[in-house]
Each structure stands twice: as structure tokens, then as C-alpha cells.
PAZAPA-4460 file (N, C-alpha, C; in steps of 0.05 Angstrom, whole numbers, plus 32768, in hexadecimal, padded with zeros to 4 digits):
% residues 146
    n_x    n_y    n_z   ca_x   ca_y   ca_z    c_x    c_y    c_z   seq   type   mol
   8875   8CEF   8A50   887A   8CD7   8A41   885F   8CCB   8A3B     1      X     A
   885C   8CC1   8A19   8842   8CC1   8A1C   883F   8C9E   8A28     2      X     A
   8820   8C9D   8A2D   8819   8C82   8A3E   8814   8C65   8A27     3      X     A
   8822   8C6E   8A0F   8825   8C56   8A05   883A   8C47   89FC     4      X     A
   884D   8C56   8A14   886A   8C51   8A10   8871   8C38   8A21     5      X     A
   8869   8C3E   8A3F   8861   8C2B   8A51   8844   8C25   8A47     6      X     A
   883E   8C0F   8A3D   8827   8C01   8A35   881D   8BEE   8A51     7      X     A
   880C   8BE6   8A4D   880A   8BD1   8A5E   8817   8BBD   8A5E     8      X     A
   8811   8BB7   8A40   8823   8BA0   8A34   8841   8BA8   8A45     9      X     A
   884A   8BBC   8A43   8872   8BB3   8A4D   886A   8BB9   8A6C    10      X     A
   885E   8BBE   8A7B   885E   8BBF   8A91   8857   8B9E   8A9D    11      X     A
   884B   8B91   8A8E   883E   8B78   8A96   8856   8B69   8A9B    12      X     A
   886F   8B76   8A77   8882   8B60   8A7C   8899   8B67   8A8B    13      X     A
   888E   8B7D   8A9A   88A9   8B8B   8AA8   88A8   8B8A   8ABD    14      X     A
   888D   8B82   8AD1   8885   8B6E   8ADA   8889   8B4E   8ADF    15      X     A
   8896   8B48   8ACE   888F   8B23   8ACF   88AE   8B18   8AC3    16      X     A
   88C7   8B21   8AC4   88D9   8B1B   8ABF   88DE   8AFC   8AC5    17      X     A
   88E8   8AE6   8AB5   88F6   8AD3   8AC7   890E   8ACC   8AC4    18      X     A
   891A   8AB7   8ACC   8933   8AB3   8AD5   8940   8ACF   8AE3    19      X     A
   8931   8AD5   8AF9   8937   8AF1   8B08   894E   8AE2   8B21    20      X     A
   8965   8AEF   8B21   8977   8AEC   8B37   8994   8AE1   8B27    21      X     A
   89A7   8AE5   8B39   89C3   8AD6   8B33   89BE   8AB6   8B36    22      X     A
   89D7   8AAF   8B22   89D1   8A8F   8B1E   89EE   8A8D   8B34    23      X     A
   89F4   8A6F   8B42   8A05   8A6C   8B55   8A21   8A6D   8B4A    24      X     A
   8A24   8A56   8B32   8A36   8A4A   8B23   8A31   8A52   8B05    25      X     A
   8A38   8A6D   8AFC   8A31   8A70   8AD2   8A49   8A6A   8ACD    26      X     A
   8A49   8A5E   8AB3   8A61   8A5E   8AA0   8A6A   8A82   8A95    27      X     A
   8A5B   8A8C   8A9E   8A5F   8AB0   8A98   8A52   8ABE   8AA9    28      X     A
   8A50   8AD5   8AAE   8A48   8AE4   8AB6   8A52   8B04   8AA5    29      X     A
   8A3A   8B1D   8AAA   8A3E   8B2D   8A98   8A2F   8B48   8AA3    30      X     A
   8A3B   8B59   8AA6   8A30   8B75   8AB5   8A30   8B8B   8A9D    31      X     A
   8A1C   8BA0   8A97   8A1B   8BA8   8A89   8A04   8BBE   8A93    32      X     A
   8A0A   8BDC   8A80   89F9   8BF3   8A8B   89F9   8C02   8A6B    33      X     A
   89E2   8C0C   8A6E   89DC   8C23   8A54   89E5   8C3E   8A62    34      X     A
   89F8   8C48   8A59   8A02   8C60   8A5E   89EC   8C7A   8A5E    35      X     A
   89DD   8C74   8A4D   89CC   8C92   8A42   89AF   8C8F   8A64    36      X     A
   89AB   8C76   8A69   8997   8C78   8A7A   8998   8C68   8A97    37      X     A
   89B3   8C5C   8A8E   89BF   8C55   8AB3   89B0   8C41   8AAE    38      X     A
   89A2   8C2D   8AA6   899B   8C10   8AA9   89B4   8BFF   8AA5    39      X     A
   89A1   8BEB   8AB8   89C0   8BD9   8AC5   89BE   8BBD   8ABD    40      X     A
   89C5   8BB0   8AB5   89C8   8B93   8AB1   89D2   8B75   8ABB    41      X     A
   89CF   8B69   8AC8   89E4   8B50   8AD4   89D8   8B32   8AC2    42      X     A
   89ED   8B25   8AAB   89DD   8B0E   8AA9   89F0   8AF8   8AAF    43      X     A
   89E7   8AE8   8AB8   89F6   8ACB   8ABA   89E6   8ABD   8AAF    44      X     A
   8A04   8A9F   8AA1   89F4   8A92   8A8B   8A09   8A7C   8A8F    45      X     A
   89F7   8A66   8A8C   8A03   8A4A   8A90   89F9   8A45   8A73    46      X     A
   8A0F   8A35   8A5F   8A13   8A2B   8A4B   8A0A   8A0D   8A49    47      X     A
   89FF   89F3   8A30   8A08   89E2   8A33   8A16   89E5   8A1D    48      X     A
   8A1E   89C5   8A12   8A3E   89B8   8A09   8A36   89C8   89E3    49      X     A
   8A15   89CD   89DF   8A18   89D9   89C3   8A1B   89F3   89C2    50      X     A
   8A22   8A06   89D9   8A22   8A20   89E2   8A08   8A2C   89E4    51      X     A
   89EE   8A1F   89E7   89D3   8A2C   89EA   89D1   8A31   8A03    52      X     A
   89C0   8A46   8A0C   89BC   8A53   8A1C   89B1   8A3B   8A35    53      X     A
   89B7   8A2E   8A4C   89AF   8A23   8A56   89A4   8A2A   8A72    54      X     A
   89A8   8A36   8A7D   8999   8A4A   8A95   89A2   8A69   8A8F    55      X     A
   8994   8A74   8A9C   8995   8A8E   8A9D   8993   8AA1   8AB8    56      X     A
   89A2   8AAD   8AC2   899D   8AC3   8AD7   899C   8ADD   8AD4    57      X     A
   8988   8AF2   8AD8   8982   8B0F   8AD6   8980   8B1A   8AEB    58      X     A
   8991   8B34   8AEA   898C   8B47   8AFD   8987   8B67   8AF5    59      X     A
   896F   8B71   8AFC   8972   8B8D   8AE3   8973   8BA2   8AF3    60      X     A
   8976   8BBA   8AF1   896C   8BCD   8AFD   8963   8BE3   8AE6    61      X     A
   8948   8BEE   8AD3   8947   8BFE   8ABF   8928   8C01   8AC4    62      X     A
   891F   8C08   8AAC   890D   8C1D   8AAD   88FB   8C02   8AA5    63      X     A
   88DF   8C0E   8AA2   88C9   8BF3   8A92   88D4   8BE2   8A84    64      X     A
   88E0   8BFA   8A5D   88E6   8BED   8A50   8900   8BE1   8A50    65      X     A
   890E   8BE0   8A62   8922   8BCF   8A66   891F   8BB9   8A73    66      X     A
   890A   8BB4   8A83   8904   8BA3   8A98   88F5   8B8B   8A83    67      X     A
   88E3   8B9B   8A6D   88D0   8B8B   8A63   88E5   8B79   8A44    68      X     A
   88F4   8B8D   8A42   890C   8B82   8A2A   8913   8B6F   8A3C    69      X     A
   891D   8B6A   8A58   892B   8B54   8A5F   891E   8B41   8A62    70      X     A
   8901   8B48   8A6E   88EC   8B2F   8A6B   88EB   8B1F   8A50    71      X     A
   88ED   8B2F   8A40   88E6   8B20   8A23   8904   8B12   8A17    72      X     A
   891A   8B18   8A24   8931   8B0E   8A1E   8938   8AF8   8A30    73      X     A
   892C   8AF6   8A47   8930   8ADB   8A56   8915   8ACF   8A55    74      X     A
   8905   8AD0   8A50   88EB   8AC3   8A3C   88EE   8AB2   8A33    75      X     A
   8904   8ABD   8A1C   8907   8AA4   8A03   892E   8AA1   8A02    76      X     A
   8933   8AA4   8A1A   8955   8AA0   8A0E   895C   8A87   8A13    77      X     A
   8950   8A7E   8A2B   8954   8A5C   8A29   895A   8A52   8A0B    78      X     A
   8972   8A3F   8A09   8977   8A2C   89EE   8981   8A3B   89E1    79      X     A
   8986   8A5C   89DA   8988   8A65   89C0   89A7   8A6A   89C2    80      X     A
   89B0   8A66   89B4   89CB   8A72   89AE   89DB   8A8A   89B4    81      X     A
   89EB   8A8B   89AD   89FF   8AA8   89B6   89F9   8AB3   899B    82      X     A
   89F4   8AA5   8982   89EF   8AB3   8968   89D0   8ABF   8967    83      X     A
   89C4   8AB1   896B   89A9   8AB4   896D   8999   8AD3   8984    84      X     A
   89B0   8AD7   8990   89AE   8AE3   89AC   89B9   8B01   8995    85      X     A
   89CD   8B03   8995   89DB   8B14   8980   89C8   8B1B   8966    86      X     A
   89B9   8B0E   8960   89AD   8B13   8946   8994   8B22   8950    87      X     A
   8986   8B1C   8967   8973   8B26   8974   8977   8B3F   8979    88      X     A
   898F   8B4B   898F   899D   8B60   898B   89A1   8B74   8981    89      X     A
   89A2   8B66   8962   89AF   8B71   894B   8991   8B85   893B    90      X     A
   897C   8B74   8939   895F   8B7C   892F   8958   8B89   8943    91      X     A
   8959   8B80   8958   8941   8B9B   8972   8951   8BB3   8965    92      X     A
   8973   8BB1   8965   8978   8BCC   8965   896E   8BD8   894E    93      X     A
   8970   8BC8   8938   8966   8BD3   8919   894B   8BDB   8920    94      X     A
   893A   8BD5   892A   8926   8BCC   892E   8920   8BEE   8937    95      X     A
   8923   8BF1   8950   891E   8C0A   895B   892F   8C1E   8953    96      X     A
   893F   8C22   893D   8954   8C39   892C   893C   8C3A   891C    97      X     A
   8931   8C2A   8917   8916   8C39   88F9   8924   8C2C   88DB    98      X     A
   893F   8C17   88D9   894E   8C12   88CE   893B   8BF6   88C6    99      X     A
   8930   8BE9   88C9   8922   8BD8   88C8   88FC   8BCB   88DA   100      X     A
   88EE   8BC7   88C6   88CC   8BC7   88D9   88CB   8BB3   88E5   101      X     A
   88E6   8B9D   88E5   88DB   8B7F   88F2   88E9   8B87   8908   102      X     A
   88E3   8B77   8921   88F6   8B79   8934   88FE   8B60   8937   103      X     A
   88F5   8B42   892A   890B   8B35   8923   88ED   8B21   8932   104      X     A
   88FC   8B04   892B   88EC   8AF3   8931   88E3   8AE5   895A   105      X     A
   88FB   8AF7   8960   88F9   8AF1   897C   88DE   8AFE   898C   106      X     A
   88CB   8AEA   899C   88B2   8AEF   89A5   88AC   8B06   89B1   107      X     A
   88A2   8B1D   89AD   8895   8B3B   89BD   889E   8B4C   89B4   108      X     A
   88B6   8B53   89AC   88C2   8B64   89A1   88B1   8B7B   8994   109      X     A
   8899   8B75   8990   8895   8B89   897D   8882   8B9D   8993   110      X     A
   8881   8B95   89B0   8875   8BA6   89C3   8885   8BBE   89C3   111      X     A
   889E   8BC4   89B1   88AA   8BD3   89BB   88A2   8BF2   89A5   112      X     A
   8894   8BE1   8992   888A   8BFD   897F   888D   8C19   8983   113      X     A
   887B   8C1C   899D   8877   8C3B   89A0   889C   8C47   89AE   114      X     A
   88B8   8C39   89AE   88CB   8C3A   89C4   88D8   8C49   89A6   115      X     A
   88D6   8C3C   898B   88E4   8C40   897B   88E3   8C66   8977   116      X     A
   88D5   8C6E   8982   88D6   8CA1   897C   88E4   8CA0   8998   117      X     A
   88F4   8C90   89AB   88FE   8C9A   89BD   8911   8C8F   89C5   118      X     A
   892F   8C93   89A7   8944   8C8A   89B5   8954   8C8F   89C7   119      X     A
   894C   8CA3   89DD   8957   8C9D   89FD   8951   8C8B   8A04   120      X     A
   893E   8C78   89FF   8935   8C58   8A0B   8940   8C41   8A04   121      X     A
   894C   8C4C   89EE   894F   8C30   89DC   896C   8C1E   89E8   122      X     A
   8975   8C2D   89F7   898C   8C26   8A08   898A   8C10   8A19   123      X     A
   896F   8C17   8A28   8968   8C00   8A3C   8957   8BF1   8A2F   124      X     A
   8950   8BF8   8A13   8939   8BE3   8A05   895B   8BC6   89FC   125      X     A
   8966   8BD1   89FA   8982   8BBE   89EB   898C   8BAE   8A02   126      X     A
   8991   8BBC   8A19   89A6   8BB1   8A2A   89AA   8B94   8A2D   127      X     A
   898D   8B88   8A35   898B   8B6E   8A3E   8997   8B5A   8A2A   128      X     A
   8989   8B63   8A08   899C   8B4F   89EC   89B8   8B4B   89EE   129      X     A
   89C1   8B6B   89F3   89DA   8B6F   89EA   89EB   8B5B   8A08   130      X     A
   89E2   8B61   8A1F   89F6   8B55   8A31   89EE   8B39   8A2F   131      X     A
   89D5   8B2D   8A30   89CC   8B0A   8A31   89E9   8B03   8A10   132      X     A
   89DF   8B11   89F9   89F1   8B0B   89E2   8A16   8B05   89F1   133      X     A
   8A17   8B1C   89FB   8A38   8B17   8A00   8A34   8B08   8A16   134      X     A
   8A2A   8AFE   8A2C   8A28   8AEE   8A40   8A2E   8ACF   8A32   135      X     A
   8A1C   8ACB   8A25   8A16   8AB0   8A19   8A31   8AA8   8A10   136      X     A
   8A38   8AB7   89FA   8A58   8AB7   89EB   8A61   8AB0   89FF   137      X     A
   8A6D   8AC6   8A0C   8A86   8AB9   8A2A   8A7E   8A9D   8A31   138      X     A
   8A5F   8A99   8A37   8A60   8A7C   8A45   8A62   8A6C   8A34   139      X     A
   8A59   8A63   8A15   8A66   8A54   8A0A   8A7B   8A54   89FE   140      X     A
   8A86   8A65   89FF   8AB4   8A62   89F7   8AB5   8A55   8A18   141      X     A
   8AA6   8A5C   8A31   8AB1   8A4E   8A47   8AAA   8A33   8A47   142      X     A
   8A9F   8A2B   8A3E   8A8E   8A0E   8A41   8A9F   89FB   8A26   143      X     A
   8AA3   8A0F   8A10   8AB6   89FA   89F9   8AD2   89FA   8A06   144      X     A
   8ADC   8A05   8A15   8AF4   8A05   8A21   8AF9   89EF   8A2E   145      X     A
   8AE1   89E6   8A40   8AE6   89CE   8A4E   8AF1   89B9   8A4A   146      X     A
***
């Protein structure tokens, strides 16, 4: 595998995750695995009353680039929406299919350049959007319920 796959850059952020651990009390919670490479996912997510992301809890088990996708997805997921989360999602995946050159306006994303010639990766490059996206949803339908 060549060595600019693991860059420094994704090792730094695969490295430095935060909101690392289960939260006590989420309005959701959300378990999730990439089939093709066995990375594992746990997010919990406390909502407030506009459905924005209001805490966050991560638990990963994957490779760099999964580790460093989740860094960059609890980075910036504070406040953002269940739409916003989804839309993010939506571009990484375009993003690394070769279907589109932006990977969207969400911060780092574009560390993932050299991931896009190796879609066995791209599984654990997604996981973290795709489960924080459906996490968020559940917690705010739980939170407008109230």
C-alpha cells in the first residue's frame, strides 16, 4: 500500500479523535460496520429543541482512514444538522466514486485524495457520515417527540 495513503496528515487525525467514548444519556444511539472491511462504528447523539447536533459520543474500531474520517466528522458535527450530516455523506461518497472533484464544503475532507484508487477503503472512509447522519435523525424525531 503505497505511503501516501496513510499520510501523515490522516494519521495525525487518526490520532486525535474527539468526543471519544459513549455518552451516558443520548437521545439516540447508533451501531454500524462496513461489511467489505469489518470497521465498526458506535455514535451517540444528544439533540437540542432545533434538532442540531448537540453533544456527541464516538466509539470506532477501523483502520487510519476510518479513524481519521471520524476525527473530521466529530470535528465539526457539533450544531450541524441531520441534513447537513447527510449532505456531507452524500459528497465524500461522490467525492471518492470519481463522480464529483469537491468533497463538499465540510473541513479536511480533501485529505482523503489519494483514498479515492482504493475503493476497498472507501467503506471505512464513509462509515462515520453515514452512521453520525442516521444517528442525528433518530435523535431529533426523539427530541421533537417530546
Amino acid at each position: 500500500m503505497p505511503s501516501a495513503l496513510y499520510s501523515r496528515d490522516i494519521l495525525r487525525l487518526a490520532a486525535s479523535i474527539p468526543h471519544l467514548g459513549r455518552l451516558n444519556r443520548p437521545d439516540a444511539s447508533l451501531e454500524k460496520r462496513a461489511p467489505l472491511c469489518g470497521s465498526r462504528i458506535a455514535i451517540d447523539v444528544v439533540s437540542d429543541r432545533e434538532g442540531r447536533v448537540e453533544r456527541l459520543g464516538v466509539e470506532i474500531s477501523a483502520c487510519a482512514l476510518g479513524q481519521a474520517s471520524a476525527a473530521l466528522m466529530a470535528a465539526h458535527g457539533i450544531g450541524r444538522t441531520p441534513e447537513e450530516l447527510v449532505a456531507a455523506h452524500y459528497l465524500l461518497a461522490a467525492y471518492l466514486a470519481g463522480t464529483n472533484d469537491d468533497p463538499g464544503d465540510w473541513p479536511g475532507l480533501d485529505v482523503f485524495a489519494h483514498a479515492r484508487r482504493y475503493p476497498a477503503r472507501h467503506g471505512a472512509i464513509l462509515l462515520a457520515f453515514e452512521a453520525a447522519a442516521e444517528a442525528a435523525a433518530l435523535a431529533a424525531a426523539q427530541v421533537s417527540a417530546r
